[in-house]
C-alpha positions as a Markdown table, in Angstrom:
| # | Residue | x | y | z |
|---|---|---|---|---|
| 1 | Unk | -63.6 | 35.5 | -259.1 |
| 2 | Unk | -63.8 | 35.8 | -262.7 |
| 3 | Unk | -65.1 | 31.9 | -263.5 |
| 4 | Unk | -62.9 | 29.9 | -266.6 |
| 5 | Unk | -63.4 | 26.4 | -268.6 |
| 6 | Unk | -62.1 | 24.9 | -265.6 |
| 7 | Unk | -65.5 | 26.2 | -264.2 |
| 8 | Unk | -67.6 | 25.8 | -267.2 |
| 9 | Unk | -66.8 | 21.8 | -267.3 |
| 10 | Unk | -67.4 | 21.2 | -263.3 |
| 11 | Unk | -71.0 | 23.3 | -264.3 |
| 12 | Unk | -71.8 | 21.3 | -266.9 |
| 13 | Unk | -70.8 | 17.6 | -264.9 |
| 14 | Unk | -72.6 | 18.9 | -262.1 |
| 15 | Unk | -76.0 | 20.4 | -264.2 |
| 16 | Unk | -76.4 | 16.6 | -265.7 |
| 17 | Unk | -79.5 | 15.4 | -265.1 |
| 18 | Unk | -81.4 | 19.2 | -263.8 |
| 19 | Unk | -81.4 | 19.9 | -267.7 |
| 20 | Unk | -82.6 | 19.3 | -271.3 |
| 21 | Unk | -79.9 | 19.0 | -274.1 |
| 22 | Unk | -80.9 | 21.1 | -276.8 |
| 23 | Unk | -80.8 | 20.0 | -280.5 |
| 24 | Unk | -78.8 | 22.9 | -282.9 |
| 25 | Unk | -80.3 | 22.6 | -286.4 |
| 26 | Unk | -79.4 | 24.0 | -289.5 |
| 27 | Unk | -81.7 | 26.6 | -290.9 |
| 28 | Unk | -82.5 | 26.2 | -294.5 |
| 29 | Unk | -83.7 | 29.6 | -295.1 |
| 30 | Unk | -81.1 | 31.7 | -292.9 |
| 31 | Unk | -78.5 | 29.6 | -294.8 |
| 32 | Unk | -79.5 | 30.5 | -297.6 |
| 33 | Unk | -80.1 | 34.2 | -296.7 |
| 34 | Unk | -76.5 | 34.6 | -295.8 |
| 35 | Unk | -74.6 | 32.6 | -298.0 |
| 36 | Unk | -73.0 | 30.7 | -294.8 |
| 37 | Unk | -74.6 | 28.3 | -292.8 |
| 38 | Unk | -76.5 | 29.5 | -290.3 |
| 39 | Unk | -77.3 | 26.9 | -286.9 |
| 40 | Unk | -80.2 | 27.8 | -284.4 |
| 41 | Unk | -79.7 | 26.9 | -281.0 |
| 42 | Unk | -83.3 | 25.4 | -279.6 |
| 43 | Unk | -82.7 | 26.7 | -276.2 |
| 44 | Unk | -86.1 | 28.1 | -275.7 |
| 45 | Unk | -87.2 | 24.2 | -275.6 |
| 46 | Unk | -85.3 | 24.3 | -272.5 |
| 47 | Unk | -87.2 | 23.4 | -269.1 |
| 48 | Unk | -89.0 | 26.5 | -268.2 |
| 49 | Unk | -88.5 | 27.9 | -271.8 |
| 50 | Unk | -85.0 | 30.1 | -271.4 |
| 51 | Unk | -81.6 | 29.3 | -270.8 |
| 52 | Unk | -82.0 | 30.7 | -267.4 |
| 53 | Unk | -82.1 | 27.3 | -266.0 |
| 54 | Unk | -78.4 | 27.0 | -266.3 |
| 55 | Unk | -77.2 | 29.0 | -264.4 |
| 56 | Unk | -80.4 | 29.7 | -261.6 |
| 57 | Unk | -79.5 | 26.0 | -261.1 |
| 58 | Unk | -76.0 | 26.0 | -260.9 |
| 59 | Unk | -75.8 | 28.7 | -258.5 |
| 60 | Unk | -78.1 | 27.2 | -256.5 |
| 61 | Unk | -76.8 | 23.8 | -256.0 |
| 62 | Unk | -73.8 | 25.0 | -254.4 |
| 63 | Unk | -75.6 | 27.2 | -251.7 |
| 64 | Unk | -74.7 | 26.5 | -247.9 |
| 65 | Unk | -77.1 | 24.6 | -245.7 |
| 66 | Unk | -79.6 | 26.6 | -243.4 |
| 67 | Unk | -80.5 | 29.5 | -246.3 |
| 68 | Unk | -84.3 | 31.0 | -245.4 |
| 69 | Unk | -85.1 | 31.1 | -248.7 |
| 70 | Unk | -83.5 | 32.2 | -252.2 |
| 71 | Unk | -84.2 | 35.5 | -253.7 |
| 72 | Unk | -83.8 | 37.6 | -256.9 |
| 73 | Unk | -84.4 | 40.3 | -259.3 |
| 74 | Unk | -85.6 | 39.4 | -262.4 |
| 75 | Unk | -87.2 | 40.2 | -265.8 |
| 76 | Unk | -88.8 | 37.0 | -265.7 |
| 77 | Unk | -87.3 | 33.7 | -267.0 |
| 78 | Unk | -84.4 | 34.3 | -264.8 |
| 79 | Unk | -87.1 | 34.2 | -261.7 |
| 80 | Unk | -88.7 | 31.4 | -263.3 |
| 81 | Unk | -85.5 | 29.0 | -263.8 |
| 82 | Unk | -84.9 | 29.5 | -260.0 |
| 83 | Unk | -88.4 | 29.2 | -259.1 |
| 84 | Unk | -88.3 | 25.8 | -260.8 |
| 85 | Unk | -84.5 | 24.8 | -259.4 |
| 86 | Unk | -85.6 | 26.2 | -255.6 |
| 87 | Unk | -88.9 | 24.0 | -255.9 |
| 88 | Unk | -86.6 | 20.8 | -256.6 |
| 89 | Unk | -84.8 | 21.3 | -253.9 |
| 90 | Unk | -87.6 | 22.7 | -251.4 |
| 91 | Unk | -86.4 | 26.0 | -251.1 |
| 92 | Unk | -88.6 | 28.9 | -250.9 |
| 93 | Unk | -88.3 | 31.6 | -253.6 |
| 94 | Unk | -89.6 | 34.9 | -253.5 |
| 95 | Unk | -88.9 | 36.9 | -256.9 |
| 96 | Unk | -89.0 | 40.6 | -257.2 |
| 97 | Unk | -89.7 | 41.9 | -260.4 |
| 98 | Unk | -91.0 | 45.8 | -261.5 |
| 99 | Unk | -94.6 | 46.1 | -262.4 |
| 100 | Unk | -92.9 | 46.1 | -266.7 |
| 101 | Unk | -92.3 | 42.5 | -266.3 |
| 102 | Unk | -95.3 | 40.7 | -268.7 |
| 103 | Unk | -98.0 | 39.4 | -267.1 |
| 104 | Unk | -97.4 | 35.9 | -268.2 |
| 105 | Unk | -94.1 | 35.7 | -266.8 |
| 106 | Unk | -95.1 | 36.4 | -263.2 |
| 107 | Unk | -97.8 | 34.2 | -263.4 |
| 108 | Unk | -95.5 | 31.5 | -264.5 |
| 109 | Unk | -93.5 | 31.9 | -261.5 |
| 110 | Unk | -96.6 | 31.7 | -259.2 |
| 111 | Unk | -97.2 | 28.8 | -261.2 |
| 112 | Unk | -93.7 | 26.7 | -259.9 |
| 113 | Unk | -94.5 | 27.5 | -255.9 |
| 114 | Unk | -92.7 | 30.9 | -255.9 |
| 115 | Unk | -94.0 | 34.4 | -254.5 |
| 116 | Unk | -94.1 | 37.1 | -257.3 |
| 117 | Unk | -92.9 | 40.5 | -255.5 |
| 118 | Unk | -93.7 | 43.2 | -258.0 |
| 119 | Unk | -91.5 | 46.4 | -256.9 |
| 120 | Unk | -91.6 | 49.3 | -258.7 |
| 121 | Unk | -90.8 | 50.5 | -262.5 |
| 122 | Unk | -87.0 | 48.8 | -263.0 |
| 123 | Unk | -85.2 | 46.1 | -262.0 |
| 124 | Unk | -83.2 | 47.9 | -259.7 |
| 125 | Unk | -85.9 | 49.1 | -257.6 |
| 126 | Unk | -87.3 | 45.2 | -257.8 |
| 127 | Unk | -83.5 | 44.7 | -256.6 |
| 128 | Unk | -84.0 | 47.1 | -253.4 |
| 129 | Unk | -86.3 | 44.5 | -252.4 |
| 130 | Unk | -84.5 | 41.4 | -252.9 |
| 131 | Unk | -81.5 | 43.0 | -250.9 |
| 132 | Unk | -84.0 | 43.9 | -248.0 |
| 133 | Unk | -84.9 | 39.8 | -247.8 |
| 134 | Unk | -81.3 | 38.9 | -247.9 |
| 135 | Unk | -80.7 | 41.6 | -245.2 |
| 136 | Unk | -83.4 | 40.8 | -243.2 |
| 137 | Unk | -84.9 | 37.5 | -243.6 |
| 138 | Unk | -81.5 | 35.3 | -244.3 |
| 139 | Unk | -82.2 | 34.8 | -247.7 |
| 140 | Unk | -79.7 | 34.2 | -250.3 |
| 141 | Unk | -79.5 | 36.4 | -253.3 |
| 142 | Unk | -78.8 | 34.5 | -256.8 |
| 143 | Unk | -78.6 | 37.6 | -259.4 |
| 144 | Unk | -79.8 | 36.9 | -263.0 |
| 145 | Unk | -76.4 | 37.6 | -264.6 |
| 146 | Unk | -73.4 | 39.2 | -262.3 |
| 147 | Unk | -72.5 | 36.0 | -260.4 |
| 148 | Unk | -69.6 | 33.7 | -260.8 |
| 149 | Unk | -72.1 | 30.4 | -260.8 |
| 150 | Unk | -74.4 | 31.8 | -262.6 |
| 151 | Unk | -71.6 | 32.7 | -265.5 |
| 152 | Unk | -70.2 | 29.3 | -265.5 |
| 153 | Unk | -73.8 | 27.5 | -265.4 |
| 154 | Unk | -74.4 | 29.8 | -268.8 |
| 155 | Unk | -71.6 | 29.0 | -270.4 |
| 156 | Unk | -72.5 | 25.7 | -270.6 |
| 157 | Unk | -74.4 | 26.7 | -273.1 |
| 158 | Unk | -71.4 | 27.7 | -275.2 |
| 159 | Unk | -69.8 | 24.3 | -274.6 |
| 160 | Unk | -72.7 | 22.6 | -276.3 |
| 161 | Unk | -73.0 | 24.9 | -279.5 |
| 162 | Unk | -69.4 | 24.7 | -279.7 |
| 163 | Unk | -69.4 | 21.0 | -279.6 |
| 164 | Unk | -72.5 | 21.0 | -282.2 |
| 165 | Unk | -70.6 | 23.7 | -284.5 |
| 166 | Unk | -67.0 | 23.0 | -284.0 |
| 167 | Unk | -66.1 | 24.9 | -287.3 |
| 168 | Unk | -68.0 | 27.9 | -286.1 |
| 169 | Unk | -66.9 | 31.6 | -286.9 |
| 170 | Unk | -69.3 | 33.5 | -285.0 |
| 171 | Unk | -72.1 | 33.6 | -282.7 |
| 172 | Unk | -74.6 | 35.7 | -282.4 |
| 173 | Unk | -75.5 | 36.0 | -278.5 |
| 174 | Unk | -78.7 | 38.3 | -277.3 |
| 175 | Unk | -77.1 | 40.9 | -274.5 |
| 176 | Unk | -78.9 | 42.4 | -271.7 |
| 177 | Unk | -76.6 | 42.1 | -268.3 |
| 178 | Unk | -74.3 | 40.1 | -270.0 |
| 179 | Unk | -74.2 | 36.8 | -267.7 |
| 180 | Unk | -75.1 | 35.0 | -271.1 |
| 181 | Unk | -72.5 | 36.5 | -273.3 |
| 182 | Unk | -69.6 | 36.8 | -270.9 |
| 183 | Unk | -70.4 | 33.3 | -270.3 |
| 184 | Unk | -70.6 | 31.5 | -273.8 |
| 185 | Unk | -68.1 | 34.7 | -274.9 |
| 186 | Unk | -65.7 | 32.5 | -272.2 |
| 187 | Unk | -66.2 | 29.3 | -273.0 |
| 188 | Unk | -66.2 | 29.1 | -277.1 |
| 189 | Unk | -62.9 | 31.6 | -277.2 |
| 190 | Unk | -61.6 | 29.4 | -274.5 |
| 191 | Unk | -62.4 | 26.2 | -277.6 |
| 192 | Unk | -61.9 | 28.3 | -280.4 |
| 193 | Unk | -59.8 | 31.2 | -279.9 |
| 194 | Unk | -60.8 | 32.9 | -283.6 |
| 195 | Unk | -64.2 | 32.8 | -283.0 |
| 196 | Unk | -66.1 | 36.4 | -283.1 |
| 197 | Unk | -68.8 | 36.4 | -280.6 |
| 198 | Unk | -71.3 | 39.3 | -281.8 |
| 199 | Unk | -74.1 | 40.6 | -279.0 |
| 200 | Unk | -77.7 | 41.8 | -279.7 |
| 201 | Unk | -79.8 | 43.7 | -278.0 |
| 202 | Unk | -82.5 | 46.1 | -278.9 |
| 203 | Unk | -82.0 | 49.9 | -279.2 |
| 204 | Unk | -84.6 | 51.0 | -276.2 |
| 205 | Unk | -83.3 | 50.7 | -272.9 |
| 206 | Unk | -80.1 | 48.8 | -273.8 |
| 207 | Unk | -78.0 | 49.1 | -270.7 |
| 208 | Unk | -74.9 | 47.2 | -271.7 |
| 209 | Unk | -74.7 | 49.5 | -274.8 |
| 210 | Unk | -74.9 | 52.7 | -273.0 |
| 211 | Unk | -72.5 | 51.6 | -270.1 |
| 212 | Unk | -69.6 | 49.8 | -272.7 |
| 213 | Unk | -70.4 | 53.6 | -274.7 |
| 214 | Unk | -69.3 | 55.8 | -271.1 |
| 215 | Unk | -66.7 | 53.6 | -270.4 |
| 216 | Unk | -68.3 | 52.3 | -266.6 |
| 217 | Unk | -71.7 | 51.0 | -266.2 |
| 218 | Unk | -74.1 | 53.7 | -265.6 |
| 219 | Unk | -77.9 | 54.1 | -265.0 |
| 220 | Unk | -80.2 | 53.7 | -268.0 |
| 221 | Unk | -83.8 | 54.3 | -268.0 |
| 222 | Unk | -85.5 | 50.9 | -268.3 |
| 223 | Unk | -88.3 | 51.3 | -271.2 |
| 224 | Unk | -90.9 | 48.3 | -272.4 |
| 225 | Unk | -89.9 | 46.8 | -275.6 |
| 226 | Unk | -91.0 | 43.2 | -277.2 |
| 227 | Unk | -87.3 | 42.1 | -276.2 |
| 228 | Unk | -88.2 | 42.4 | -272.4 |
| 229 | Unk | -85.9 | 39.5 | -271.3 |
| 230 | Unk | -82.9 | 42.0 | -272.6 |
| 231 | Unk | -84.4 | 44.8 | -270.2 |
| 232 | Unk | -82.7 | 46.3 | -266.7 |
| 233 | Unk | -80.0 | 47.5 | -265.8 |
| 234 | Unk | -76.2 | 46.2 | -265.3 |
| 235 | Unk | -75.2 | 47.4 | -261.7 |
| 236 | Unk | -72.9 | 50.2 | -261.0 |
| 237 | Unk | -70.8 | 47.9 | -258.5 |
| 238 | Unk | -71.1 | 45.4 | -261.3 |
| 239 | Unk | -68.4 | 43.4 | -260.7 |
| 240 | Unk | -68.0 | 40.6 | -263.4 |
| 241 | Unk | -70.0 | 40.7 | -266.7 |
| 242 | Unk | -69.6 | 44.5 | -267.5 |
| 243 | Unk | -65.7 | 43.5 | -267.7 |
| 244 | Unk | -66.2 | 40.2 | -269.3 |
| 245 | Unk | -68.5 | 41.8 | -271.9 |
| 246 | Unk | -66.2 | 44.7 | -272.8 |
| 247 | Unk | -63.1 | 42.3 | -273.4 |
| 248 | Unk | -65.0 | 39.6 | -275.0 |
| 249 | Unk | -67.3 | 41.2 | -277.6 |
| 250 | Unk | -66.4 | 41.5 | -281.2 |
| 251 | Unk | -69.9 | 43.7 | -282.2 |
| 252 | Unk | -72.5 | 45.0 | -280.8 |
| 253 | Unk | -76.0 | 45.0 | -282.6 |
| 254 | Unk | -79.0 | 47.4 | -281.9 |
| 255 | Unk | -82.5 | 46.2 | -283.2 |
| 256 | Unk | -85.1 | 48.3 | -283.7 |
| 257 | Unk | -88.8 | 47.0 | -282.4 |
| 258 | Unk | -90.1 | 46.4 | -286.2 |
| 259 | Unk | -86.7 | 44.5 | -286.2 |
| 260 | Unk | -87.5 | 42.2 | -283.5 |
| 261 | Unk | -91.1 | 41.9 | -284.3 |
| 262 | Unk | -90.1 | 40.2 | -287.8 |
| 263 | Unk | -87.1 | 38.0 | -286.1 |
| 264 | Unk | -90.5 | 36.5 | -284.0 |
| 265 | Unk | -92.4 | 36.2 | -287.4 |
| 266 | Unk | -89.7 | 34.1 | -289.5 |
| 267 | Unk | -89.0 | 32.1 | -286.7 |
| 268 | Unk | -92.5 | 31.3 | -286.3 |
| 269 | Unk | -93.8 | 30.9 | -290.2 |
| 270 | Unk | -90.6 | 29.5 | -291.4 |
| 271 | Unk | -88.7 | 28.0 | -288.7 |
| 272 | Unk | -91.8 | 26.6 | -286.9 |
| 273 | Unk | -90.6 | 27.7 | -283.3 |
| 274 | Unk | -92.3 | 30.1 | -281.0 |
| 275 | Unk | -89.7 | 32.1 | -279.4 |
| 276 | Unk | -89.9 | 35.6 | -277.4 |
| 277 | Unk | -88.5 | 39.0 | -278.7 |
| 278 | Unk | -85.2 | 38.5 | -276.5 |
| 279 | Unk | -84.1 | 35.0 | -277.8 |
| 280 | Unk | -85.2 | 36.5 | -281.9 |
| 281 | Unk | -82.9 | 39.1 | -281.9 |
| 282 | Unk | -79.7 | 37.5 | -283.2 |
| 283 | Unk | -82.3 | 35.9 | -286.1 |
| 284 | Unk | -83.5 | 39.6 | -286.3 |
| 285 | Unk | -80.1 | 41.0 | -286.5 |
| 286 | Unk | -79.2 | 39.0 | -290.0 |
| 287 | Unk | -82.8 | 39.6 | -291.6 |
| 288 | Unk | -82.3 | 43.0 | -291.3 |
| 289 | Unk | -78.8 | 43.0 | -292.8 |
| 290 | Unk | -77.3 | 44.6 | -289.9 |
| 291 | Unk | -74.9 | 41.5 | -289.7 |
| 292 | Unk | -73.3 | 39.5 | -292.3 |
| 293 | Unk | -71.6 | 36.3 | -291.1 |
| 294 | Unk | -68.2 | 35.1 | -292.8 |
| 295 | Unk | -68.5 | 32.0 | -291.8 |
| 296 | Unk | -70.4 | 29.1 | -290.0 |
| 297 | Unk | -72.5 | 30.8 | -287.1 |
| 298 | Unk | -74.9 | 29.9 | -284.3 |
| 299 | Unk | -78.0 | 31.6 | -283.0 |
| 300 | Unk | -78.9 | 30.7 | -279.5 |
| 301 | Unk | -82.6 | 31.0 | -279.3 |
| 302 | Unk | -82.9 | 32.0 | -275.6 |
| 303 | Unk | -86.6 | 31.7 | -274.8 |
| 304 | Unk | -90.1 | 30.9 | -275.2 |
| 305 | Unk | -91.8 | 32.9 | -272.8 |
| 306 | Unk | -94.0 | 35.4 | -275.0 |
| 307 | Unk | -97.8 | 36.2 | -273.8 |
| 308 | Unk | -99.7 | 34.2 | -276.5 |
| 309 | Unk | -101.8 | 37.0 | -277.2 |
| 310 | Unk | -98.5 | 39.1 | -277.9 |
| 311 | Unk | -97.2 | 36.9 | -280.1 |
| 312 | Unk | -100.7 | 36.2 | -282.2 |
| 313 | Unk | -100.7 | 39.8 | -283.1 |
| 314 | Unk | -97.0 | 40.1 | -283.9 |
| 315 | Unk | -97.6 | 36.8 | -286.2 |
| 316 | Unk | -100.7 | 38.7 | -287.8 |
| 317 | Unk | -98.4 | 41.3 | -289.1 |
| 318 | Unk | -98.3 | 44.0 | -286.2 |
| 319 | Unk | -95.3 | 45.8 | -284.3 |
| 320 | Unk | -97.1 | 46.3 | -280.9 |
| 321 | Unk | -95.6 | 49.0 | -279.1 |
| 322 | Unk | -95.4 | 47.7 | -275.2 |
| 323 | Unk | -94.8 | 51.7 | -274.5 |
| 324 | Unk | -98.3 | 52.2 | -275.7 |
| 325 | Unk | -99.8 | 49.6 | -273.5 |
């Protein structure tokens, strides 16, 4: 079932009080950049640092009674925002992840109660394993983006920036398996039917963008890039957010890793914010000029979950390459 704003409003009544309302402020200097006023979403001050929580949480408040345990595949803050929702609930989480996921982000989801499975060198192999539990062990499996909960719980998202920007002409909306964009893509059309909703992702490794190129989603060699939140792969049974994403879309954006690296930098020396490669690229996207907004536009920034010692280096003025690591 593809989910709608009849969904996206019983998500967000039912998320109240599992969540933190995040401010959207104007940005001086992006503003000013563009010509247009330019809104940053501060999403990555949500619990557990990334919009995951939305929709970990909403999917998992509306399991059945007498589930073993909940399981996933994740790149990270996905694992960690149902770590944190199974822990509230006293569920046990186990979360497979491939041996590219960052260091810190494993540990953070030891750090909430959950096991940390790593399983091979993608997502889709860490998904072989999740499967097995669910198979197995009784566990039920809450995917990171191709779920109907999961949609609707991000797309509460959308309802908040469109609320907070209600004269807004685009969004810029970071894109790795698209539960995020078909989500906020959903719910701010569904507000403001003329709005352009532009995804970004990063030019290694970009799933979406190969599948939405061949017409079907297809296999695409995950490769480590500082936007690792936007890594892994879509599904080939996907069944909802390759669709969602292909009809809803305006643009698609490719960043290259110098791009990214300097979307972490302004945000950090001008904006104040500490915020991971994944949740900088739509910031990235316009200080590289390869987007230039007509109009009012928002900038979710999606997370917070960048290993310090990452980040400290990218601040001094280097593009790490996570290839070379």
């Amino acid at each position: 079932m593809t989910p709608g704003l009849a969904e996206f409003h019983a998500a967000q009544t039912r998320l109240q009080g599992h969540l933190r309302h995040t401010a959207c402020l104007r940005s001086t200097a992006l503003s000013g950049l563009t010509g247009v006023p330019v809104w940053l979403k501060q999403e990555h001050l949500q619990i557990t640092g990334a919009f995951k929580l939305r929709g970990a949480t909403n999917a998992i408040l509306q399991l059945p009674a007498g589930v073993a345990g909940v399981t996933t595949a994740s790149t990270g803050n996905h694992g960690r925002a149902l770590a944190h929702a199974a822990r509230a609930l006293g569920l046990r989480a186990v979360i497979c992840m491939s041996r590219l996921v960052p260091e810190n982000k494993r540990a953070a989801v030891a750090a909430l109660g959950a096991e940390a499975r790593i399983i091979g060198a993608s997502q889709d192999e860490a998904l072989l394993e999740a499967m097995r539990l669910v198979a197995e062990e009784g566990f039920a499996l809450i995917p990171p983006f191709d779920h109907p909960h999961v949609i609707a719980g991000q797309a509460t998202l959308g309802l908040e920036m469109a609320a907070a920007v209600p004269d807004a002409a685009e969004v810029l909306v970071p894109l790795s398996g698209g539960g995020l964009l078909a989500g906020v893509a959903a719910a701010m059309k569904a507000v403001n039917p003329s709005i352009k909703v532009i995804g970004v992702s990063m030019e290694r490794g970009a799933a979406m963008a190969a599948s939405l190129a061949a017409g079907h989603p297809v296999d695409t060699p995950e490769r480590a890039t500082l936007a690792d939140s936007l890594g892994g792969g879509i599904g080939l049974q996907n069944r909802l957010t390759y669709a969602m994403v292909r009809d809803l879309m305006d643009n698609l954006i490719l960043l290259t890793e110098d791009e990214i690296a300097e979307g972490i930098r302004h945000l950090h020396r001008i904006e104040g914010q500490v915020v991971e490669g994944a949740g900088a690229v739509g910031v990235a996207a316009l200080l590289a000029g390869k987007h230039h907004p007509t109009g009012p536009v928002v900038l979710p920034l999606t997370g917070a979950n960048i290993d310090p010692a990452l980040h400290a280096r990218i601040i001094a003025g280097e593009t790490p390459d996570p290839e070379a690591a």
